[in-house]
Every structure is written in C-alpha cells, then in structure tokens.
C-alpha positions, 0 to 999 in steps of 0.5 A: 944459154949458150954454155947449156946448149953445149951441155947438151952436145956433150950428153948426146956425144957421150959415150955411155960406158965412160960417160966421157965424149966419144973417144974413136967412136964406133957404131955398132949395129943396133945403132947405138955408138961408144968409144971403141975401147970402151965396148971392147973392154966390155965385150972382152969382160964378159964371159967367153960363152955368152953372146956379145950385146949392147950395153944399152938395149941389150940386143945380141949380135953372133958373130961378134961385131968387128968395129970400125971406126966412125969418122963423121962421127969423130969429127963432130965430137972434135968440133965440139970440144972445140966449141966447148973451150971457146964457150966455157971461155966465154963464160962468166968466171963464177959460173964455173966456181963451186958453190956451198952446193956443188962438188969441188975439183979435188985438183983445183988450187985456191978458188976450186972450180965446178967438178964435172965427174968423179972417178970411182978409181981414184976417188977423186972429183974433176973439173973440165979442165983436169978431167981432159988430163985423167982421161987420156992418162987413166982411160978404163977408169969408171967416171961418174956424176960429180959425188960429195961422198967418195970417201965412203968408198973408201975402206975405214981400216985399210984406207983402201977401195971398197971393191968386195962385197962380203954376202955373209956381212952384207956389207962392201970391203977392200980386198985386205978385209976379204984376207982378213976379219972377212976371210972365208967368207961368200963374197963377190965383187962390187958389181957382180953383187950390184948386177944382182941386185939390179936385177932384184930392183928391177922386180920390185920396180915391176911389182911396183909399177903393177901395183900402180897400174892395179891402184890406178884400176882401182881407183878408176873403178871408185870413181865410176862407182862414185858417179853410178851413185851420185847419178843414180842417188839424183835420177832417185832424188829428182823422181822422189821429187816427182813423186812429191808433185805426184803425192801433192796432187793426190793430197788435193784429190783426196782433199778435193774429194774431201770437200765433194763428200763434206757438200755431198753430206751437208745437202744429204743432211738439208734434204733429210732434215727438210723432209722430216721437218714437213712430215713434222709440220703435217704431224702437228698440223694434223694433231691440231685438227684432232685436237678441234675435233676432239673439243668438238665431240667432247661438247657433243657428248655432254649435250642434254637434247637427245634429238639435238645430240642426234642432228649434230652427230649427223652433220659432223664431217668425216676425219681424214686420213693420217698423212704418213706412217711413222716406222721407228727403227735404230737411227744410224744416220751417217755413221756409216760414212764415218765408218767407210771413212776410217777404214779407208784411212787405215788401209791407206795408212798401211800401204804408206806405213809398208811402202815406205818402210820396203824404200827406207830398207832400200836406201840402207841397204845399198853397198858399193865396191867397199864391201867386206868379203864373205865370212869364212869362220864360226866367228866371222859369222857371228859378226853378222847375227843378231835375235831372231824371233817368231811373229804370233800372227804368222803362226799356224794354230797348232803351234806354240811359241815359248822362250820368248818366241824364240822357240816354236813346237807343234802340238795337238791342241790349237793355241788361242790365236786372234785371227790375223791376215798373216797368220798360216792355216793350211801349213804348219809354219811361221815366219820372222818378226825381224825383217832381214836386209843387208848381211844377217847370221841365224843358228836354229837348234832342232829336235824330232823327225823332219823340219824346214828351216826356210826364208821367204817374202812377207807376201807369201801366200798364207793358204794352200800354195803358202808351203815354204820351198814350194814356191819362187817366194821361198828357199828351204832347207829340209833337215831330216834324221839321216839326210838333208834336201833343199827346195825352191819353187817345188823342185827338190835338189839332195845335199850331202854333208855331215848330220847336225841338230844345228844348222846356220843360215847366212844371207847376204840380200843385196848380193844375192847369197844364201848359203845354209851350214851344218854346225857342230864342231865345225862349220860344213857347207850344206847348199848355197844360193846365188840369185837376185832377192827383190823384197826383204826376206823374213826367216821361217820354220816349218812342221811335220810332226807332232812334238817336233821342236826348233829354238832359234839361238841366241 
C-alpha cells in the first residue's frame, strides 16, 4: 500500500515533458509546473515567431514567461525522493523483480529488477535504481513507459536510430538511410510527422466521437420508437379487448333480441293458428247444420201429401247467416320475417367484412423510423409496382374494359353492366379493384385529347359530386395534348414538365406523398402531394372524349 501511494506522489510531481520528478520545478502561468530546463528546451525548440505556450492545455503567453524557480515546490519533490527510497526498501524484494510480464532494466546483473522508463535515446529500459544515474548524466533525454519493443527503433541496416521519417517510403529511417537507399526523398523527422499525424488522429477521434454521439442519438431515438409502439400496440390491444367486451355485449343483444322475435314468432303463430282453428271449428259446425237441413228438405221434397208437404214447408226455420267470409289470397305468412332477417345479416356482414378489412390495412400498414427512403430512379420505382386492374362495378356505362381490365375506352354505346352501388353514373370514371396502402408505383400509357389519372376513397360520392379532383376524397392529374394541371377539392393548380403519353404515379400512404411523373426517356417530376391520407386510396381514371383510351401497365 504504501509503495502504491508513493506511485502516485510520483506521477503527481512529474514533470510532464520528461516524465521524470521535477527537476528545479517552475510554475509557469496557467499553473501547470515542469523542470525548468525541460520548458526552456521546449520553448527554445519552437520556432522563433510563434507564441510560447503550455505544452499541456496550450495557452499562449507574450512575452515570453521569465521562470523562476519553485522552491516549496522543490522541497516537496526532495521529501519525496526521500520517502520513495525508504518505501522502495521497505518493500518486499520480488516486488521490485521482473516478471515473464514486465520490462527488465537493461543495466541489472543477475536477477533484473523491474524497469520503471525507458529512453528513447539510448534504447535502453531502467529500474529506479539506475534511472537516478541516466538522469543526472543525460537530462534532454526523452523517457518513456517501460517498452518490450525498442529494438524496433532501431534501424535493421545501420543499427542506428530511427529518427527520420521517409513520406515518399512511409516508413521510419535513420539518418545514414536518408544518405542512402532513401536519398532525395520528402522526409521530415520523427516528430514533425507524428505531430501531423497527431493532428490526423485527433480528427478521426473527432468524427469518431461525433459518430457516437449521432449513434447514441439514434439509438435513443429507436428506443422511444420502441416504446411509442409498444404503448401504443397495448392501449390498441387493451381497446381491442374492450371492444370485445363491447362485441360480447352486442352478441347478447342481438341474441337476446333473437329469442324476443323467436317468442315474438311463436305467440304471433299460436294467435294465427288459434284463430283459424275457431273459424275452422264454426266452419264445420256450420257445414253440420247444412248438412241436417239439407237430409231435411231432401225427405220433405220426396213427401206425397200435397198439403202435408205444404204444413211443413211453413213450419221450417229460417237458416242463418254464414259466420265468416272466406277471401283466399297468396299465403305469405312469415316469410317476410325471414326476408328482413337476411338482409339485416348481410348488411351486418358487410360493414364487419369492410370494417375489419380498413383495420387489418392498418396494423400492415404501420412503419417506424427504419423506413427505406424515397425512390429516385425508374428502377427504384419499380420496386414498388405491382398490377393495377379496373373494377367492372365501379365503371360508368360507357366505358369498356378490355386487356384483362387493364385497359379502359369511352365509347358511344353503354356496356351491359349489372347495377351496382359502386358503380359512377354522372362521370365517366372508374376506380381500382386493388386496394393501395403502404408504398405502391403505377404507370398508365394514354392515348386521345384529355384524360385524369387520379386516386381517391372508395367512399367517394358515385353521383353528380363524384368528379375525380373536384373534391378533398381525390387527387387528379389532368393530361391534356400540350399541358398538364392538378386538381384537389376543385381547385386547379398548372404543372410545368415535359409532354409524355405516360405518366407514373407513386404513393406512399403512411407518409402522406403523392407525387406524379412524366415517363419517357426519363423520369420528370410533374407535382407532388404532402398531405395526411386517412383511408386506403384506390387508383382511378377519368374521360372526356369519345375513343379516349388509358391501359395501366404491366
């Protein structure tokens, strides 16, 4: 312990050029302290124009210091020498010994002790016992940490040190290479080229840190991304669960409401049958009387008395009236119920069919910091395409599908359509079967005087307000022969760009782009969209002329 406390006494009282303890120590004026010949021979090495500073945190002094010696400054670093001898002695013996490990003092006989610097001079590693000698015989020498490898100072050829630096060779030479094999040669000495390439390191540890600190950034910024969706995935998943209570509840609504219209049913169906089965019991009741009075005239009519025939006819009791009227129509019954039923189920079943598949394309749909940047070739585009096909019930009357429904004209004679909800009547337009989300890349080649390429919501209105561009649930490109002009919620905005038959259209939904090109040779930016898209969009195409024609390729 104590040979460790006295370690650090030592690098604390050190000067810091020689790495030696201080030597007539002065105290220059940024308060750093070195042996006074050691700042002098720095300060005289420099050169002559330049503003003496300190070695350590470089702060320039004019004029140039004069140095006085420290002497409370002196008598510590003497006490301490003192101390150090006196613990070094006290010190168990194999603690001062080499081990396989450590650097050996070159000067030892027999049994080396531990070497405590090195001198870059002579080549030679010292313990503390001779390092005292080297010091007061060679002062200016450079020391440093004990070092295994100073032979590979040493030049191979000249068994001289390697002082030079050869720039041309990059490699360090003595000074008999640089008359030699390395003659003519850009070279400067040894520390001239470290102190360059001190400076070089010093930028690289820069750009270093700055990585790091960018790094650390960003992997901060993953971080909270990591949290943002695991909070916002659980507040989804804890709603959804919610929701499910909810859905439970509905289930055992619709159930209960179920059995009410199954009782509901079943009494209706005991009143009705009730009620037939009197009229039916009257009915027959009715029939048995007829039948009596009947058997009753008919022996009347066969008796032979005239007057006898005459008495009895008299006596005979009027009939009464029937007890009901009998109207036959269709019978219907409950089907009608059954009818509502149906129709109630399949609306039912479409808005959970539509509903759910909008929140599935939502779930796909989300994308985090880790997102690929936004294409800039033809070919990075076409990463993202994929078919694009025209829905038969969206298309207006006149228009005809072909090529699969990839291609779509606008004829004079209306196609023979089924009715469809979807399908346009005022416009002649048509939308997408595929549904777009996520990143998507679309081409259409068109041929005639103007048509709109366009994208929009599927709950676009389908009549007079449907026109693509003329409302906030679409985005429209106008291609006209010598022009092109983008529409949004009915205001019209000119584009300038090169004409084209073909125009690209790239959407990336969750990022909120939409950005239209002019393809030919190459890939023109026409207009470009930045905006919030809150449904899946659908691409489309409208006509304004007879035989206009647009194919989306493949």
């Amino acid at each position: 312990m104590a040979q460790k406390g006295v370690q650090l006494d030592r690098e604390t009282f050190s000067c810091s050029i020689c790495l030696d303890l201080l030597n007539d120590p002065v105290t220059i004026h940024c308060g750093h302290s070195y042996c006074m010949n050691c700042i002098k021979d720095f300060w005289d090495e420099k050169d002559e124009k330049k503003i003496p500073s300190c070695p350590q945190c470089r702060q320039s002094f004019k004029p140039r210091p004069v140095l006085v010696k420290n002497t409370m400054l002196a008598v510590l670093v003497e006490e301490l020498k003192k101390t150090g001898l006196q613990a070094a002695a006290a010190a168990a013996d194999d603690f001062c010994y080499a081990g396989p490990e450590d650097v050996a003092c070159d000067v030892c006989t027999g049994r080396k002790l531990k070497a405590l610097k090195s001198c870059l001079v002579c080549m030679t590693s010292y313990c503390e016992k001779h390092i005292q000698l080297h010091h007061e015989l060679f002062k200016k020498h450079k020391l440093v940490e004990p070092s295994k490898n100073l032979q590979e100072n040493i030049c191979s050829s000249h068994d001289e040190v390697m002082k030079i630096f050869c720039r041309t060779d990059q490699q360090s030479i003595c000074y008999l290479c640089l008359m030699d094999e390395h003659k003519g040669h850009d070279t400067v000495s040894a520390a001239a080229e470290r102190t360059e390439k001190q400076k070089e390191l010093e930028v690289s540890r820069l750009n270093i840190q700055q990585r790091i600190q960018d790094g650390e950034k960003d992997v901060k910024l993953l971080q909270q991304e990591v949290e943002a969706i695991n909070g916002t995935a659980d507040k989804a998943v804890e709603h959804m669960e919610h929701s499910e209570k909810t859905f439970s509840e509905l289930i055992r609504l619709i159930q209960k409401r179920s059995s009410d219209v199954k009782q509901q049913l079943r009494s209706q169906q005991q009143t009705e049958v009730s009620r037939v089965k009197d009229l039916q019991e009257k009915m027959e009741q009715e029939i048995t009387e007829l039948k009596g009075r009947d058997a009753e005239l008919k022996t009347l009519s066969h008796a032979e008395d005239h007057n006898q025939f005459l008495h009895n006819y008299r006596s005979l009791s009027p009939l009464s009236g029937s007890t009901s009227s009998i109207h036959i129509r269709p019978l219907r019954y409950f089907e009608d119920v059954t009818a509502a039923v149906s129709e109630a189920r399949d609306k039912l079943q479409d808005v959970l069919r539509e509903t759910w598949t909008n929140i599935s394309l939502t779930v796909t749909d989300v994308e985090v910091l880790l997102s690929q940047p936004e294409p800039k070739t033809r070919a990075d585009f076409l990463r993202y395409s994929g078919d694009i096909t025209l829905d038969p019930n969206t298309a207006h009357m006149y228009l005809f599908l072909s090529e699969g429904n990839r291609k779509a004209t606008l004829g004079k004679q209306a196609q023979s359509y089924s009715s469809h909800p979807d399908r346009f009547t005022t416009w002649c337009q048509v939308l997408s079967t595929e549904t777009l989300t996520g990143r998507s890349y679309w081409e259409v080649e068109w041929k005639g005087y103007e048509v709109y390429v366009a994208v929009a919501y599927k709950n676009i209105s389908r009549g007079k307000e449907a026109r693509f561009g003329g409302n906030d649930k679409s985005w429209s490109l106008d291609c006209v022969a010598n022009r092109f002009i983008f529409w949004f919620n009915n205001v019209q905005t000119p584009v300038s760009g090169p004409q084209s038959s073909r125009v690209g259209v790239y959407l990336d939904h969750s990022a909120g782009i939409l950005s239209f090109y002019s393809v030919s040779g190459t890939m023109t930016l026409l207009h470009r969209v930045q905006t919030t898209f809150t449904q899946p969009l659908y691409a489309g195409v409208r006509f304004l002329d007879f035989g206009d024609i647009v194919e989306f390729c493949t």
